[in-house]
N, C-alpha and C positions, 0 to 999 in steps of 0.2 A: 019538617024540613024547612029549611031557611028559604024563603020566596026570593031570595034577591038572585038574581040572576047573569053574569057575566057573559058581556058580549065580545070577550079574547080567545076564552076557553071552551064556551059554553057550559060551563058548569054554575055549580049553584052556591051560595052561602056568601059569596063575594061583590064587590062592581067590577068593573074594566078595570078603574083608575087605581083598586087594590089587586088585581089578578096577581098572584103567586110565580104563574105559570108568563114568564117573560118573551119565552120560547117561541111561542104561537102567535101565529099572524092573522088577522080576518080575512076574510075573501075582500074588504074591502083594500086591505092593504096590498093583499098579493097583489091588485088589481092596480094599484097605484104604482107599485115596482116593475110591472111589467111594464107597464107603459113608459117610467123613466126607462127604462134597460132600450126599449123598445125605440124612443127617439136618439139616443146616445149613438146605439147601430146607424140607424137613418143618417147622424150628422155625420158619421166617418163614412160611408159609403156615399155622401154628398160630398166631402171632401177631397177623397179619391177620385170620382169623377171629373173634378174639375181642377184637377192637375193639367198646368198646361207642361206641354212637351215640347222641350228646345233642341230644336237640329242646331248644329254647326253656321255662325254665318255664313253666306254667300260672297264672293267677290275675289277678287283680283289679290291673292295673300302679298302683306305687307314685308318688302324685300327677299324676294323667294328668291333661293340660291339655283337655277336651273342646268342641268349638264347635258351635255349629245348621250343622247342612249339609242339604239337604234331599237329594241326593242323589251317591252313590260317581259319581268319574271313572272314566274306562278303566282297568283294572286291568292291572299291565304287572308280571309273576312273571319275567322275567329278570333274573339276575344280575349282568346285563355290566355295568352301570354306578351300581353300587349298591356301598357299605362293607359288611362284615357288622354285623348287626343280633341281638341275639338280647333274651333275658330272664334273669334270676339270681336267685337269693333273696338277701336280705343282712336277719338277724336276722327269716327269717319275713315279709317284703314282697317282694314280688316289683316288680324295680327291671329298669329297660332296659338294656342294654350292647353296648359295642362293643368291636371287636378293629380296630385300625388300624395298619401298620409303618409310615405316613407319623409318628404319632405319636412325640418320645421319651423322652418321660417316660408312665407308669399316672397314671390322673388318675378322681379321685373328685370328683362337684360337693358344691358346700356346699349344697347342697340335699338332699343325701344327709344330709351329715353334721351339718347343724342340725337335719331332723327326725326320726331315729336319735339323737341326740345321741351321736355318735360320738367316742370321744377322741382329742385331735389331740395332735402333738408338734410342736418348734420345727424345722423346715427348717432341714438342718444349711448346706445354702449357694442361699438366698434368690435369687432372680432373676425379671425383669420377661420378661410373655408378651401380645403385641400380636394376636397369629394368631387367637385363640379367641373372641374378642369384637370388635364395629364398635367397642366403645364404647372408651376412654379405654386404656393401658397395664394390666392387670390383673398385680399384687403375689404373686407365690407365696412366704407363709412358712409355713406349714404342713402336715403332713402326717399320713396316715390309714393303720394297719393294717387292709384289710377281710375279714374272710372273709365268703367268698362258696360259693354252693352251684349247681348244674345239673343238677339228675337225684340220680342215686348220686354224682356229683364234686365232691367239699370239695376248695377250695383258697384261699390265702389271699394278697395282693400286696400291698403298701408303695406308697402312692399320693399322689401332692401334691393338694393341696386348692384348686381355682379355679371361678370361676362361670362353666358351661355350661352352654347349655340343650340338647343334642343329644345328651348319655343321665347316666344316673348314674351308672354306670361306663367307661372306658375302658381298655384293657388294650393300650401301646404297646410299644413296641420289647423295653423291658427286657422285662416278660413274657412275651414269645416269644422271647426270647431268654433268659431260665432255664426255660424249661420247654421248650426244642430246636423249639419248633411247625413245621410244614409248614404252607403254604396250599396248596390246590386252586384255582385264580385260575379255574377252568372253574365247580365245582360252590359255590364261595365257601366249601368246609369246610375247620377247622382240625383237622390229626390229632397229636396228642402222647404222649407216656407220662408216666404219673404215677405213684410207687410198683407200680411194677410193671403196672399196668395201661394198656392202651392205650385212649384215647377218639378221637371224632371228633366236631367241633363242628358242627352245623349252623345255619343262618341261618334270619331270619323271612326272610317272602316280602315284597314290598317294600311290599303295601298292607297289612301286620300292623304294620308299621314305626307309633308313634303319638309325637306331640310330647308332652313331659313340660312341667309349669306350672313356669316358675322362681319363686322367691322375689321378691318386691318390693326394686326397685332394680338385679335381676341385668340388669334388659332387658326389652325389652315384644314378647313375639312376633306380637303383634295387631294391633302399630303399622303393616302392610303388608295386613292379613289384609280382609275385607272383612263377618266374622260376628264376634260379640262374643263371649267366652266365656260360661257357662252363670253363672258366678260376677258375672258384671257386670249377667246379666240381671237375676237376684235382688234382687242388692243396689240396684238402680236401684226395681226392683217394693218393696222393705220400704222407701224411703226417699218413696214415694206420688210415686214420676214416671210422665209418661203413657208407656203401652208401646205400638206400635204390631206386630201379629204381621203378616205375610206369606206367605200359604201359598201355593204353586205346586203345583203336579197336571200333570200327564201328560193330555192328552185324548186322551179312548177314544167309543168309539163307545156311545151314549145314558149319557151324563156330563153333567153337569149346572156348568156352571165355578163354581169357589167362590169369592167374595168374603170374607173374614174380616178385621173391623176389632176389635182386643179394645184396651179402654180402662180401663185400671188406676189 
């Protein structure tokens, strides 16, 4: 028998460097594969750990359209049939935003970017958008660099400029598609990497969700509503028209119902 002895196969007649048998791995090698396999796991389950998690900014939302309600609906905190909603900073205001893949263009309103005065540039190829507005054809020729902030997350997107009244920001297709986003369709969050960092986007809850005032001309959100805004009240009150208040109360047990007629 041939003394030369293979340490791939352990058989005999051959070396390693001619083993026949390409198939078979040593214990040395398994041993080498397990360990890569071994740290690869490690670095994704290190990487999922330190995903950071962005709530919604804080603050005072940038031009909130406010009306008399006297009192909150049913309060419905599922996600199933709701867009994500959140908040951004943009130059220190905190402005409303949305993430939507139905969208495909990033779309900044001119409500943003008139009272920001935001510098626009000419829309290198111009086109007509019917979807976003009941009213008339709306003109997209301009366009906005914004940076924007959420937490610790600066980032900044190239946006066309159109009158919306449903957030100040929108972030479509393209933006999730340069910054690679995953949606969660269960939990409504977006998870991405940015400079090395991983984030995960969370949503308001859908009674946090609040309408923003458009500019005059954008469209009248009140035209269906059945409360006036706080701005109409005023200015009707400094202009000496009679106001008529109406207060409603809850009867409870030794309550006395209120009648209130205030004449301005």
């Amino acid at each position: 028998m041939d003394g030369r002895k293979c340490f791939k196969c352990q058989g005999y007649g051959n070396f390693q460097a001619d083993c026949p048998n390409r198939r078979v791995l040593t214990l040395i090698e398994i041993e080498e594969i397990d360990h890569l396999t071994s740290e690869l796991v490690e670095e994704e389950i290190e990487d999922e750990e330190t995903a950071t998690v962005l709530t919604p900014d804080v603050g005072e939302l940038f031009v909130l359209q406010r009306i008399l309600h006297a009192k909150e609906g049913p309060r419905e905190e599922n996600q199933r049939e709701h867009i994500f909603h959140s908040r951004c900073t943009v130059q220190g205001k905190v402005c409303s935003l949305i993430i939507d893949g139905g969208s495909c263009t990033n779309i900044a309103s001119t409500h943003l970017v008139s009272k920001l005065a935001l510098t626009t540039i000419r829309h290198p190829r111009p086109y007509a958008l019917q979807w976003l507005k009941k009213a008339n054809e709306v003109h997209v020729t301009k366009q906005t660099l914004i940076s924007f902030s959420i937490g610790h997350l600066r980032d900044e997107v190239l946006c066309d400029v159109l009158p919306m009244d449903a957030c100040h920001l929108l972030l479509g297709r393209p933006w999730q598609y340069d910054r690679d986003v995953i949606h969660n369709g269960k939990s409504n969050t977006y998870c991405f990497k940015l400079k090395g960092r991983n984030y995960t986007l969370t949503p308001l809850l859908p009674s946090q969700v609040k309408p923003i005032q458009p500019l005059p001309g954008e469209g009248n959100t009140s035209e269906k509503a059945l409360f006036l805004s706080e701005t109409r009240v005023e200015r009707s009150i400094n202009k000496g028209k009679n106001i008529f208040a109406l207060f409603v109360l809850e009867k409870g047990e030794g309550e006395t119902p209120l009648h209130t007629l205030a004449n301005h």
